[in-house]
RODO-230979 format. One record per atom (N, C-alpha, C, O): residue in three letters; atom name; x, y, z. Coordinates in Angstrom, 1 decimal. Atoms other than C-alpha are relative to their C-alpha. Layout:
+------+------+--------+--------+--------+
| resn | name |     px |     py |     pz |
+------+------+--------+--------+--------+
|  ALA |   CA |      X |      Y |      Z |
...
+------+------+--------+--------+--------+
This chain:
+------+------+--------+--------+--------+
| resn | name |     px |     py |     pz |
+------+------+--------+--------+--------+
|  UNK |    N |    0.8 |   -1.2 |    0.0 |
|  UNK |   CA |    0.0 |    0.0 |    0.0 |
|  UNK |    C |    0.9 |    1.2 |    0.0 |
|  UNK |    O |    1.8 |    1.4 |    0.8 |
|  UNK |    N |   -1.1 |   -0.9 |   -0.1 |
|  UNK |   CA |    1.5 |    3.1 |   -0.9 |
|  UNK |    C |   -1.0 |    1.4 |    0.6 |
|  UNK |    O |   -2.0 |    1.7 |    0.0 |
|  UNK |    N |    0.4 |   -1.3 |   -0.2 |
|  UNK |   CA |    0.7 |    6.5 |    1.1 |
|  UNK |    C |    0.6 |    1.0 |    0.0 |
|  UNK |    O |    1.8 |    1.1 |    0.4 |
|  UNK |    N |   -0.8 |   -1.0 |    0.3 |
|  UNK |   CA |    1.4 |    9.8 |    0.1 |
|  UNK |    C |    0.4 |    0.9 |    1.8 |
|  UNK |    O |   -0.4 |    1.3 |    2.6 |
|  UNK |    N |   -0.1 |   -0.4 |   -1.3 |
|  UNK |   CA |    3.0 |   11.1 |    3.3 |
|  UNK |    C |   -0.3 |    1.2 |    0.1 |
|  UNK |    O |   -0.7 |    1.6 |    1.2 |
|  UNK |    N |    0.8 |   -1.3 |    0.2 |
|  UNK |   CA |    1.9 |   14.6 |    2.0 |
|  UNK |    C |   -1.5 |    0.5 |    0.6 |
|  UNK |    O |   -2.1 |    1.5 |    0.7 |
|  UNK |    N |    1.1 |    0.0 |   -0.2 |
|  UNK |   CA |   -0.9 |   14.1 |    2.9 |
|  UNK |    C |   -0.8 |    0.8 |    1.5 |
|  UNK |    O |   -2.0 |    1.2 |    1.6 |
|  UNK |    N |    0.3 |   -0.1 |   -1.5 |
|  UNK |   CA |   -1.0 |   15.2 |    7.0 |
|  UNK |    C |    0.9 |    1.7 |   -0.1 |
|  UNK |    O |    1.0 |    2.5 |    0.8 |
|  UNK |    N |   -0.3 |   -1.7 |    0.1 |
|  UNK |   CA |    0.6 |   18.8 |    5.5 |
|  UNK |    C |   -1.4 |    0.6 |   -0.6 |
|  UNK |    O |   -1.4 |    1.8 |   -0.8 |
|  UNK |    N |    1.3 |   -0.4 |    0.3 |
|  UNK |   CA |   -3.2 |   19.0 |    4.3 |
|  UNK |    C |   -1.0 |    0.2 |    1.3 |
|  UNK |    O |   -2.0 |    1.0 |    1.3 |
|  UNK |    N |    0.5 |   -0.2 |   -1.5 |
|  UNK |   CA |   -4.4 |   18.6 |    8.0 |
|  UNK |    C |    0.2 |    0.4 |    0.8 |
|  UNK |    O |    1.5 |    0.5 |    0.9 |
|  UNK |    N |   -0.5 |   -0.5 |   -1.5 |
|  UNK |   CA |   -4.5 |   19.9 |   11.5 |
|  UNK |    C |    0.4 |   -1.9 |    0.5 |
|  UNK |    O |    1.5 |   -2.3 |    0.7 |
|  UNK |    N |    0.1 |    0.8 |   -0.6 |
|  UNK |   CA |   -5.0 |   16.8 |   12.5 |
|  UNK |    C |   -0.5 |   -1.8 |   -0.9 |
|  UNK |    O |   -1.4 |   -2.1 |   -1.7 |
|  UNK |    N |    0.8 |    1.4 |    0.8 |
|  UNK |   CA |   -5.3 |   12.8 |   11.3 |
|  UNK |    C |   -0.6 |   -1.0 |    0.9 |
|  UNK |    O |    0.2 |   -1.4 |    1.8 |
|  UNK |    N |    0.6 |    0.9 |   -0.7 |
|  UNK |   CA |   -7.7 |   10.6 |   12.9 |
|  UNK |    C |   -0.4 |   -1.4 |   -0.9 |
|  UNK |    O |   -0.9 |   -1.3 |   -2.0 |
|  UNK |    N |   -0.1 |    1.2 |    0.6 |
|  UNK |   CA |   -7.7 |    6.8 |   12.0 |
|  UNK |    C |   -1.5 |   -0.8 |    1.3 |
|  UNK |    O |   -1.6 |   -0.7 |    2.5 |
|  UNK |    N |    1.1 |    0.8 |   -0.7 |
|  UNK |   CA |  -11.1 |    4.5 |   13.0 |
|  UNK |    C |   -0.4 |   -1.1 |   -0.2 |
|  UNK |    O |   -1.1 |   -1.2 |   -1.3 |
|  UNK |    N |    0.0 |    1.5 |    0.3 |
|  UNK |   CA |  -11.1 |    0.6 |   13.5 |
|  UNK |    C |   -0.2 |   -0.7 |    1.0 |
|  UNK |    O |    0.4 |   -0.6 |    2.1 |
|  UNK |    N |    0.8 |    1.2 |   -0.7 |
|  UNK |   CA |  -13.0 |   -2.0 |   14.8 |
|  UNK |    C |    0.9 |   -1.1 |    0.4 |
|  UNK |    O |    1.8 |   -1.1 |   -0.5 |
|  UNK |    N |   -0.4 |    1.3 |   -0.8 |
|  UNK |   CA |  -11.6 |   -5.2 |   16.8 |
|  UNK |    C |   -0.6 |   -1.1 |   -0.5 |
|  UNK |    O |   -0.4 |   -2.2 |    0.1 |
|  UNK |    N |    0.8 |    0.8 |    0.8 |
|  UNK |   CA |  -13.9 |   -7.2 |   14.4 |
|  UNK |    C |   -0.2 |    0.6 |   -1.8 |
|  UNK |    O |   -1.0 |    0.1 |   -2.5 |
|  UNK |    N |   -0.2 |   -0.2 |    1.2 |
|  UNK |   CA |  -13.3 |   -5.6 |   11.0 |
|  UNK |    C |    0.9 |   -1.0 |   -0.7 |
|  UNK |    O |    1.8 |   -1.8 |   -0.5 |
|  UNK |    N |   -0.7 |    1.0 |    0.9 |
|  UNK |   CA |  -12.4 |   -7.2 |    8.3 |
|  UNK |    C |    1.7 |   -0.1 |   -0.2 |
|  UNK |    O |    2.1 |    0.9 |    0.4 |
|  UNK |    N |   -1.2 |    0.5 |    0.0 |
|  UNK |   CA |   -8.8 |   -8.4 |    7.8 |
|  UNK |    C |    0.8 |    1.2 |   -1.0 |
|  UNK |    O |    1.9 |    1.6 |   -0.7 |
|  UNK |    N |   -0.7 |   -0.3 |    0.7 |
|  UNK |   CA |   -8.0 |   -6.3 |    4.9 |
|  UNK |    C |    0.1 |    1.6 |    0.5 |
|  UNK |    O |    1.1 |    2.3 |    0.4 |
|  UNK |    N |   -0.4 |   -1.4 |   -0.6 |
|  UNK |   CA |   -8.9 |   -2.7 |    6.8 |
|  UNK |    C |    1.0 |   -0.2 |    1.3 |
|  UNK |    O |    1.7 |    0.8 |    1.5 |
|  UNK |    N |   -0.4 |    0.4 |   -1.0 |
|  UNK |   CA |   -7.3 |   -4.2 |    9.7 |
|  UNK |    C |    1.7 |    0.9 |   -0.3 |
|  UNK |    O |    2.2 |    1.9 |    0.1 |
|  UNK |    N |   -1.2 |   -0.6 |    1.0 |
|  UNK |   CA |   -3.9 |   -3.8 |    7.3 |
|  UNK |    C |    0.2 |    1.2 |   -0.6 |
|  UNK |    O |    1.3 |    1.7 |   -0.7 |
|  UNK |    N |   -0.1 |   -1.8 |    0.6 |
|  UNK |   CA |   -4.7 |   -0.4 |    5.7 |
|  UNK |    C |    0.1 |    1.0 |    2.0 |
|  UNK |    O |    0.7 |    2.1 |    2.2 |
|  UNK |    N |   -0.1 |   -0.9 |   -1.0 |
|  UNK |   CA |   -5.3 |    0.9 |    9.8 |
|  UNK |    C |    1.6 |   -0.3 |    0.3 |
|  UNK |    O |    2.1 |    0.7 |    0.8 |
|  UNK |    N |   -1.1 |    0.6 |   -0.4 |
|  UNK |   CA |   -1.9 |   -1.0 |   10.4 |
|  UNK |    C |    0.9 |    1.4 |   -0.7 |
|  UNK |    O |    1.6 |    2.1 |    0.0 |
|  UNK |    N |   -0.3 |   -0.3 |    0.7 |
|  UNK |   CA |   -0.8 |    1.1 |    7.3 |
|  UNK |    C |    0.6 |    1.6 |    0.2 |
|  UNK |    O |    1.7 |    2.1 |    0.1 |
|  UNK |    N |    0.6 |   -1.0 |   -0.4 |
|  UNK |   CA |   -2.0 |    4.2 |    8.2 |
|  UNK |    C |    0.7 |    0.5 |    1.1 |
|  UNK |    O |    1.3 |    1.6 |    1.2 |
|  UNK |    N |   -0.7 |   -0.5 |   -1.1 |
|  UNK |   CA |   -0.6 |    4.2 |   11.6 |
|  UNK |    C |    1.2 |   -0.2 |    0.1 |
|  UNK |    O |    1.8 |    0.1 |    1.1 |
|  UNK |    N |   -1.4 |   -0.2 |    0.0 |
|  UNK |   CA |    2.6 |    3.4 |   10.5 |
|  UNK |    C |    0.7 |    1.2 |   -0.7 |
|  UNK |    O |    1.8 |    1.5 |   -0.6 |
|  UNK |    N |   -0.4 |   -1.3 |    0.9 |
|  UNK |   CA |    2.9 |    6.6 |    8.1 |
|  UNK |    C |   -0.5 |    0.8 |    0.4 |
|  UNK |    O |   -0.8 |    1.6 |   -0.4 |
|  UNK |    N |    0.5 |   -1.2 |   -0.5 |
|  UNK |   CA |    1.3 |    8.8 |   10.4 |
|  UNK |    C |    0.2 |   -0.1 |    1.4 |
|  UNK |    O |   -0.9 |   -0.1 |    2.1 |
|  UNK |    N |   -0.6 |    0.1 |   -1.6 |
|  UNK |   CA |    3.0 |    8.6 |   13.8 |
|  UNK |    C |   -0.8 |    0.8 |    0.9 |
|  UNK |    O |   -1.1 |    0.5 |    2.1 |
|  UNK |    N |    0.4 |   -0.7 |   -1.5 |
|  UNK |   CA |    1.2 |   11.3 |   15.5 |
|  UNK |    C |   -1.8 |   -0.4 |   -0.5 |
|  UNK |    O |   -2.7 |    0.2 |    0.1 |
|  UNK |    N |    1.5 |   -0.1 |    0.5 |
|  UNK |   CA |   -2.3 |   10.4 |   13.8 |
|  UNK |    C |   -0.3 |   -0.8 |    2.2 |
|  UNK |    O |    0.2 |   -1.4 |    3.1 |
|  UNK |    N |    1.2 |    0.6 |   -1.2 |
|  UNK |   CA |   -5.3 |    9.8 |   16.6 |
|  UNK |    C |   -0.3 |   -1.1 |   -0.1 |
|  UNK |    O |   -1.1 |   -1.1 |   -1.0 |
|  UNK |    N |    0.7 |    1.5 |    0.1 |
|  UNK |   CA |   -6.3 |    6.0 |   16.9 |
|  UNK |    C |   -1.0 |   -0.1 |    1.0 |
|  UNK |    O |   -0.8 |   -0.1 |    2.2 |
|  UNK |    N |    0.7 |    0.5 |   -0.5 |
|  UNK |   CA |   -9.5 |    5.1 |   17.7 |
|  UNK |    C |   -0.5 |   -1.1 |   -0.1 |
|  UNK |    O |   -1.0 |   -1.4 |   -1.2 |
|  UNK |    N |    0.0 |    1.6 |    0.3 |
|  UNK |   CA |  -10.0 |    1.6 |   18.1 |
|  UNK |    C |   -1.3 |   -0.5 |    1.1 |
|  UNK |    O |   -1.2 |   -0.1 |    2.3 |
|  UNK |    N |    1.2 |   -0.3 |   -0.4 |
|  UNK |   CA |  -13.6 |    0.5 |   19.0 |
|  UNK |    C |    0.1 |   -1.6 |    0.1 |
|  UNK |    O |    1.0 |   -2.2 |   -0.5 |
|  UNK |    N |    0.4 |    1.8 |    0.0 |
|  UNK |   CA |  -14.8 |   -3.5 |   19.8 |
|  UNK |    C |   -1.0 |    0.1 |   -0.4 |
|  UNK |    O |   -1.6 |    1.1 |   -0.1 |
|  UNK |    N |    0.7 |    0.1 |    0.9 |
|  UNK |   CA |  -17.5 |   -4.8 |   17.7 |
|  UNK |    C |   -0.8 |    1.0 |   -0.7 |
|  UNK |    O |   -2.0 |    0.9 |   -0.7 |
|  UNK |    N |    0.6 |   -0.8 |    0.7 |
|  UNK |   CA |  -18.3 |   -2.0 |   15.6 |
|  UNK |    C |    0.0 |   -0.4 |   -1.4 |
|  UNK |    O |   -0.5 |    0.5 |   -2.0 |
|  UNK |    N |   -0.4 |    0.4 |    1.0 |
|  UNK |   CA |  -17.5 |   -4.0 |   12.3 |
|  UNK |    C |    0.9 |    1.2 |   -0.6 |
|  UNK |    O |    1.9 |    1.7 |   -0.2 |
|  UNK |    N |   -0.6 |   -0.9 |    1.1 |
|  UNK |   CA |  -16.9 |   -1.8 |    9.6 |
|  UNK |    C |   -0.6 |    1.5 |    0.1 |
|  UNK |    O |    0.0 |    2.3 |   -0.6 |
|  UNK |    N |    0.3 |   -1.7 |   -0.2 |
|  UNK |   CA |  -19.1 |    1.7 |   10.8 |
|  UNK |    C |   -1.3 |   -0.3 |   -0.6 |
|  UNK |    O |   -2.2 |    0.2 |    0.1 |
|  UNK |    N |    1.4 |    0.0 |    0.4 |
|  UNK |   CA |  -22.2 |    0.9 |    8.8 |
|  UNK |    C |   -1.1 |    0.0 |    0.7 |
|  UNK |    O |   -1.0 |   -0.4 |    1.8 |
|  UNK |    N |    1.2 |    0.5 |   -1.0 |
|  UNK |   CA |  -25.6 |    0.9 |   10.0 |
|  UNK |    C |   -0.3 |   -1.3 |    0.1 |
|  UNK |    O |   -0.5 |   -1.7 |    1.2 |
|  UNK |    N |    0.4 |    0.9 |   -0.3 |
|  UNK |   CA |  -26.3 |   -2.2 |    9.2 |
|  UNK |    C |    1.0 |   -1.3 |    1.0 |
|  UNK |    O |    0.8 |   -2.5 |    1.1 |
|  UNK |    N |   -0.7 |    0.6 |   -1.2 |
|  UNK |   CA |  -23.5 |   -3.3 |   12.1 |
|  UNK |    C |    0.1 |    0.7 |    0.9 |
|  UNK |    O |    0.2 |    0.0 |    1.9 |
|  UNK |    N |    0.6 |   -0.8 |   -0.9 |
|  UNK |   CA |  -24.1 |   -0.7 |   14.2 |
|  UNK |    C |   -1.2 |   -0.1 |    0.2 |
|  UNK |    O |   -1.2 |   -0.2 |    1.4 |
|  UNK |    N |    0.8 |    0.0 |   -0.6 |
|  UNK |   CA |  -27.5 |   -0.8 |   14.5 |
|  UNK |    C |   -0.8 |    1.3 |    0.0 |
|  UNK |    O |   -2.0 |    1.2 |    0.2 |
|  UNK |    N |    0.0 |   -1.1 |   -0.3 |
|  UNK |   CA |  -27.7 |    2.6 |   14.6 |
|  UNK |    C |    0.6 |    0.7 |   -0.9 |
|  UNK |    O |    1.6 |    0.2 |   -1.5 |
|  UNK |    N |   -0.2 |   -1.2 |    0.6 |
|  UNK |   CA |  -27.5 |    6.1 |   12.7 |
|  UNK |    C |    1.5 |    0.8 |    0.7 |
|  UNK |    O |    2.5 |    1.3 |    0.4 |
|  UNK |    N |   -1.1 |   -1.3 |   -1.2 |
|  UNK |   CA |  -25.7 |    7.9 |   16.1 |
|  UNK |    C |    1.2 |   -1.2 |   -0.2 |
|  UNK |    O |    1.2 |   -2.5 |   -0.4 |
|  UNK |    N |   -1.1 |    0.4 |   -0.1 |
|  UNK |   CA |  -22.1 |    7.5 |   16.0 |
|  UNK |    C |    0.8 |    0.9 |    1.0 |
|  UNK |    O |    2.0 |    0.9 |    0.8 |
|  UNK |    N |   -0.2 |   -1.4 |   -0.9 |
|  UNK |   CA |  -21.4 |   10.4 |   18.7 |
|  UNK |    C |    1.4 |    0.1 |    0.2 |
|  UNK |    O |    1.9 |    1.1 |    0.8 |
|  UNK |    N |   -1.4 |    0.5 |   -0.6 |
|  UNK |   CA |  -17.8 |    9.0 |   19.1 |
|  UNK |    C |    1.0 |    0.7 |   -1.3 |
|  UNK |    O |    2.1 |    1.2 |   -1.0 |
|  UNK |    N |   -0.6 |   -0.7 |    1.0 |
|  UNK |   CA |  -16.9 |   10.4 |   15.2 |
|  UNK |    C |   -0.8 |    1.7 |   -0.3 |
|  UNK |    O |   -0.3 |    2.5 |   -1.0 |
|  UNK |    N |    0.4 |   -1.8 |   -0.5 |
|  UNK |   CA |  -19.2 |   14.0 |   16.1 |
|  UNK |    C |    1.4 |    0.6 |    0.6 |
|  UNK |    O |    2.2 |    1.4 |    0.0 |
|  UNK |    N |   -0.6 |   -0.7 |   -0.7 |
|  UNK |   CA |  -17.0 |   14.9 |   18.3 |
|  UNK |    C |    1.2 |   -0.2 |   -0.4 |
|  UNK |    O |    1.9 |    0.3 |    0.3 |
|  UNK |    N |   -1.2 |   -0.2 |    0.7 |
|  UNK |   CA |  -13.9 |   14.3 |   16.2 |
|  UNK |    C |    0.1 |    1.1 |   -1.2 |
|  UNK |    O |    1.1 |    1.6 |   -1.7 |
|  UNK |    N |    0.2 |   -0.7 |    1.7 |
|  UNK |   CA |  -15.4 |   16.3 |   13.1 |
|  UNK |    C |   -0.6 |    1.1 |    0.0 |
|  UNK |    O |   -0.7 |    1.8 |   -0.9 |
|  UNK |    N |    0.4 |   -1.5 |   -0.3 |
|  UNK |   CA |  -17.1 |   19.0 |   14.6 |
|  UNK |    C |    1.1 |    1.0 |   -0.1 |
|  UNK |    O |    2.3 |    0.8 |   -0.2 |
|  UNK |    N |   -1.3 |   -1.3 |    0.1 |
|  UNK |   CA |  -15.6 |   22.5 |   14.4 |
|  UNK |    C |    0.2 |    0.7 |    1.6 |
|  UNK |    O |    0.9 |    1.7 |    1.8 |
+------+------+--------+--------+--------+
């Protein structure tokens, strides 16, 4: 996987979000991610799958509001 490291001169801030039951292959891109972004935020959640509703259960995600608000 290649990342442009340029990327984190476009942000204040990088926040990375992964489940304890996601699939194998984001598992590797979060792996990815937090190896080419040392200071990024990890939020690492248990059974949330993949973020969708239909594994959540639910619309509210109140945990990525409060990352993305201004």
């Amino acid at each position: 996987m290649n990342i442009d490291a340029g990327i984190s001169d476009l942000a204040k801030e990088i926040h990375v979000f992964i489940s304890n039951d996601d699939r194998d292959e984001m598992k590797q891109s979060f792996e990815a991610i937090k190896n080419a972004f040392q200071d990024a935020k990890l939020h690492i959640f248990e059974d949330k799958k993949h973020f969708i509703l239909k594994h959540l259960g639910t619309e509210d995600f109140p945990e990525i509001y409060e990352v993305a608000r201004p």
